[in-house]
N, C-alpha and C positions, 0 to 999 in steps of 0.2 A: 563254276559259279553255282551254288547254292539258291536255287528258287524259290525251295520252298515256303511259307509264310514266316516271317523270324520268329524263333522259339523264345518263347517265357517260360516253359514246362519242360523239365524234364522226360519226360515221355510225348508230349504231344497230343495226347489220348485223354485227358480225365476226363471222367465222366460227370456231367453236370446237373445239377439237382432240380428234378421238376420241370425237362426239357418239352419248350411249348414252339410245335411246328404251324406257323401260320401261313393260310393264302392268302394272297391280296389281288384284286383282280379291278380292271376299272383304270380308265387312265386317269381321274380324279384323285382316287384313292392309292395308287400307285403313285402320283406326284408326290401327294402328301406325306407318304412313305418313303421317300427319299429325302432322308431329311440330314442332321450333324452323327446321332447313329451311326447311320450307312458309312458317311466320311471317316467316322473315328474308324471303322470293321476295316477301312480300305486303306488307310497306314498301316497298319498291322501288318499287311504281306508284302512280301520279298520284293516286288517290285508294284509300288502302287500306280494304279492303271489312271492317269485321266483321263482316261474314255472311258472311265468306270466309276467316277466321279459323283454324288447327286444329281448335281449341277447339268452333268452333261446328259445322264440317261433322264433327266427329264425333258429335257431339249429334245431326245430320240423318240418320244409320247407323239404320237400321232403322224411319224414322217411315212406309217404304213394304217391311212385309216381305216383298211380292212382285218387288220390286224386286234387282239384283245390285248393289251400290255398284263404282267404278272408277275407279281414277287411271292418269292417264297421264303421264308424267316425261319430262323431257329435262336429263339430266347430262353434264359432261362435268370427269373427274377428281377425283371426287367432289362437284363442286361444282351443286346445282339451278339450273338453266338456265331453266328452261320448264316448268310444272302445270297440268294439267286437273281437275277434278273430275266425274266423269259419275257415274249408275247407269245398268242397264240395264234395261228394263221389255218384258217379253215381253209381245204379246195375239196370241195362236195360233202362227202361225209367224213373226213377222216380231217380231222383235229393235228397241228404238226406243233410243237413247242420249240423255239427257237431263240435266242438270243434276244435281248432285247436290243431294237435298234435294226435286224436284220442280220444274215452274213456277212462280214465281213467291216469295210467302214458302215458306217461310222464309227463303231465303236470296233477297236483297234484290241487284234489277239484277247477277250474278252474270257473271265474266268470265275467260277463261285467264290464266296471271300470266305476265309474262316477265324474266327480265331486261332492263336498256334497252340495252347492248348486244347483246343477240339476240331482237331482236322478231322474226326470219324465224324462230324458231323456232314459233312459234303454227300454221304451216303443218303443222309436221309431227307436230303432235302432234292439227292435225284428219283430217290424212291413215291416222295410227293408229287414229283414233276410226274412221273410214270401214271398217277392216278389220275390228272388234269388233261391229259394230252393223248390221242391215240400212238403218233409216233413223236417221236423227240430225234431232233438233227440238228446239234449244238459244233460251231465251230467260223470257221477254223479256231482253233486253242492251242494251246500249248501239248503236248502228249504229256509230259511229264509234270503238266500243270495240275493243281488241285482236282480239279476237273477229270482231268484225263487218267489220272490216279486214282482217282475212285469209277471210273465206267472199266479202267482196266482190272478191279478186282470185283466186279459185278457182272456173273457169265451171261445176263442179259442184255449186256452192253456189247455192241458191236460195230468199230471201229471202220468209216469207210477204206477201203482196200484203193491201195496206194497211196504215197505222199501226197499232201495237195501242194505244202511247203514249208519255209522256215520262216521264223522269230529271230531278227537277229537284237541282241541285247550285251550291253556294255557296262561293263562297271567303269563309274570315273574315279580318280581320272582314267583315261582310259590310255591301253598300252601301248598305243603309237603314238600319243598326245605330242610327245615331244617332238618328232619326226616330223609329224603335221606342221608345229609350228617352225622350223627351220626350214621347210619348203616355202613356204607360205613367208617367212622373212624373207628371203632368196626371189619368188614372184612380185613382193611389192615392193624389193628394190629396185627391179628390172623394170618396172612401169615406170617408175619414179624418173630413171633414165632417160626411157620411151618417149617422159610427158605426157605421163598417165595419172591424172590427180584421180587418186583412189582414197575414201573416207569410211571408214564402218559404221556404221551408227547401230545401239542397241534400245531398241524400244521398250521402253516397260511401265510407262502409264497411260492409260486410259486416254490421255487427249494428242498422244503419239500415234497411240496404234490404229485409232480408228483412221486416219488417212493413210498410216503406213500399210492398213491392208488392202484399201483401194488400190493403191499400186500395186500389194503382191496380185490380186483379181487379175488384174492389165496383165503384169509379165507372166505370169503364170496361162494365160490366152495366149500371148504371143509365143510363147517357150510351147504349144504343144498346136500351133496354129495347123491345119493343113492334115493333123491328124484324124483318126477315129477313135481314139484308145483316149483320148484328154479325161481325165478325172472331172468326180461331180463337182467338186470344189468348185472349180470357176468355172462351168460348163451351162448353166442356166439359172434365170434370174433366181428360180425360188430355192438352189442350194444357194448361191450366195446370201441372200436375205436371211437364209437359216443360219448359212456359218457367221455372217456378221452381225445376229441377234446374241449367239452363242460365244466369242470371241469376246462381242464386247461385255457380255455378265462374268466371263471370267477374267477377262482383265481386271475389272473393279475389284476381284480375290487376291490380284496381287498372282496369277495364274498363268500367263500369256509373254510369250517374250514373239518381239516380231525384228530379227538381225536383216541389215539392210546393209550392204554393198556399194555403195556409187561407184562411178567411174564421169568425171567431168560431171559431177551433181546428176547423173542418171542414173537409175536402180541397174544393176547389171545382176546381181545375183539378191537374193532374198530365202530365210527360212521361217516358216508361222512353227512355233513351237510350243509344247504346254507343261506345266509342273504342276507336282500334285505331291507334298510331304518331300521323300525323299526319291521322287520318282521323276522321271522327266521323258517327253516323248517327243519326236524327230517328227512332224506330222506332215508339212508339204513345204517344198524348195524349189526354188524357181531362178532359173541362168536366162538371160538375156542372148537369145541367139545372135551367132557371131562375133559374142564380148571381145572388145579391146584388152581386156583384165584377164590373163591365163591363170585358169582352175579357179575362177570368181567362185565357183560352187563349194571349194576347201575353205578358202578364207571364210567364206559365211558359216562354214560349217565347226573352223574354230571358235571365232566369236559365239557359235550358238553354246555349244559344249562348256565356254568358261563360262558365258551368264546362267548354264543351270547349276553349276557349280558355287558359285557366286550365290543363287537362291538357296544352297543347302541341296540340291540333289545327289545323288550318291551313287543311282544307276539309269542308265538311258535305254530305252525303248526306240528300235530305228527303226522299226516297223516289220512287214514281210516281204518274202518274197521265194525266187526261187532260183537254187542257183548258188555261189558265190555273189556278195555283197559286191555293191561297182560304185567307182569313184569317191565321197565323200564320205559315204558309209565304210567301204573297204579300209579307209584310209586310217580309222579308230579302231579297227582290232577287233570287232563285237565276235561275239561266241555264236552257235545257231543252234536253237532249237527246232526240231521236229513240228509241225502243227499238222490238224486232221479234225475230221467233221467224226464225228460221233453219233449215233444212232440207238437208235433203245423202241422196244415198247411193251404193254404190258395187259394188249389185248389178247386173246384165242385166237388160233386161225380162224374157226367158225364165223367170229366175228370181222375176223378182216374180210372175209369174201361176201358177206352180207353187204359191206360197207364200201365196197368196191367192185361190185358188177356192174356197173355203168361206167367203170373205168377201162380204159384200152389195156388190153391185153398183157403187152409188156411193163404198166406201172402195176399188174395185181401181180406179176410173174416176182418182178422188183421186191414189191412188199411179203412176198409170200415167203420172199429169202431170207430177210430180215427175223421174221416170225421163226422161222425152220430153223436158222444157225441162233437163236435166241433162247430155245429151249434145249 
């Protein structure tokens, strides 16, 4: 599968007239920056991210308030070229640029946007980052993402050492689709049997979702009860509040599908999922332990599949991980990409050890390597 940004240009490369690199710094000014631009720059690529949405990295503005949010743009004529999303996150002197939103979720395998006529531009808007930021540790991403393609042809970019994991990602339909559904007719004849009333419901307006995700909250607590590993999703009051401030402004987009399982009028399985152009992502699912309903999690996982299909998606985003895919994911065939944290910077040794004598020993030892394999 072809990732890279879909092509309009034969080359990929033109060069653009009167190319203007802007910073934007400022969770204000960075809001307001996020604007229909950004969205048009984020259909454009191969797989458009919504966790990379306006919408969503403004929601991500202040969930780290010692953090500085920061874009970095490349326009040329008024027209968006090339976006980054960083913040900046100080710990003593040393300045670290990082994703916007943090490692990891919230925003989901996260990557520079280009247009596909100017993919060189990804270079210079990490070469910008390099002047704002002592070190830069961007990821996890894609390796062979826009991203990871330009730190891999820039000898100052150094790549952390070892896998962290994969991206797994599906074109639909996708190539066990049909397989899935003849299981999954075969399990809900068998309940039928049982006297197992089983109903799917697919949510997709605004005055559905917002209760249907109260439930997902519920089973998605009880599906990881007794644990310590439970995700922020439904783990305490101020991520829920956040994800169902955010949920519910993208649902009013026509954004959000919320696929809902019963068994005897009870949620047994559930998927929150989100679209964005021709892109769709697999974001949290939740089984009702000890379901009456065998493989509740496939069935839900069909139903999610057709309604992004149904919205016009084209490719799905199942998230990461490590490993072989398991159970609902495995069950659609996805591909995997490589992901990995990225590292850069663009000070002097001189000056890192200035900036880091009050640091223990092993984080200057750390940084000093960084520096040394960087030149």
């Amino acid at each position: 599968m072809n990732l890279q940004p879909i092509q309009t240009d034969s080359s990929g490369c033109k060069a653009p007239a009167a190319l203007e690199i802007r910073v934007i710094t400022g969770s204000k000014a960075v809001s307001s920056s996020l604007d229909e631009r950004w969205d048009e720059l984020l259909l454009k690529q191969s797989v458009p991210n919504p966790t990379s949405s306006a919408a969503w990295l403004r929601a991500t503005i202040g969930l780290d308030s010692t953090a500085t949010p920061l874009l970095i743009t490349a326009e040329s004529e008024g027209k968006l070229l090339g976006a980054g999303a960083f913040e900046l996150k100080k710990k003593g002197f040393i300045r670290t640029a990082r994703w916007l939103g943090g490692s990891g979720r919230p925003t989901i395998t996260p990557d520079i946007l280009v247009d596909p006529s100017h993919r060189n531009i990804a270079s210079k808007i990490i070469g910008r980052l390099e002047r704002e930021a002592d070190l830069i540790s961007l990821g996890p991403s894609r390796i062979e993402g826009v991203a990871g393609q330009c730190f891999s042809d820039r000898k100052s970019i150094i790549p952390e050492e070892g896998l962290v994991e994969e991206a797994w990602i599906v074109e639909l339909p996708a190539p066990k689709i049909e397989k899935l559904k003849k299981k999954n007719a075969s399990r809900l004849r068998r309940a039928h049997r049982e006297g197992v009333k089983t109903v799917v419901h697919t949510h997709s307006d605004v005055d559905s979702i917002a209760p249907a995700l109260e439930r997902l909250f519920l089973l998605h607590l009880r599906r990881w009860e007794g644990r310590n590993d439970v995700s922020r999703f439904s783990k305490t009051p101020f991520y829920r509040s956040w994800t169902r401030s955010l949920v519910m402004e993208l649902a009013g987009l026509q954004r959000v599908r919320i696929i809902e399982v019963t068994v005897d009028e009870q949620p047994a399985a559930m998927v929150l999922g989100f679209l964005f152009g021709r892109g769709a992502l697999y974001h949290t699912p939740a089984v009702e332990p000890d379901c009456r309903l065998k493989s509740a999690g496939h069935i839900a996982m069909q139903a999610w599949v057709e309604a992004a299909m149904e919205a016009g998606a084209e490719v799905m985003n199942l998230g990461r991980g490590s490993g072989e895919p398991q159970g609902p994911k495995a069950a659609l065939g996805p591909e995997k990409y490589p992901c990995d944290f990225f590292k850069s910077s663009g000070k002097a040794v001189f000056e890192l050890a200035l900036a880091t004598q009050k640091r223990s020993l092993r984080l200057k030892q750390a940084l000093f390597n960084v520096y040394r394999r960087s030149y």
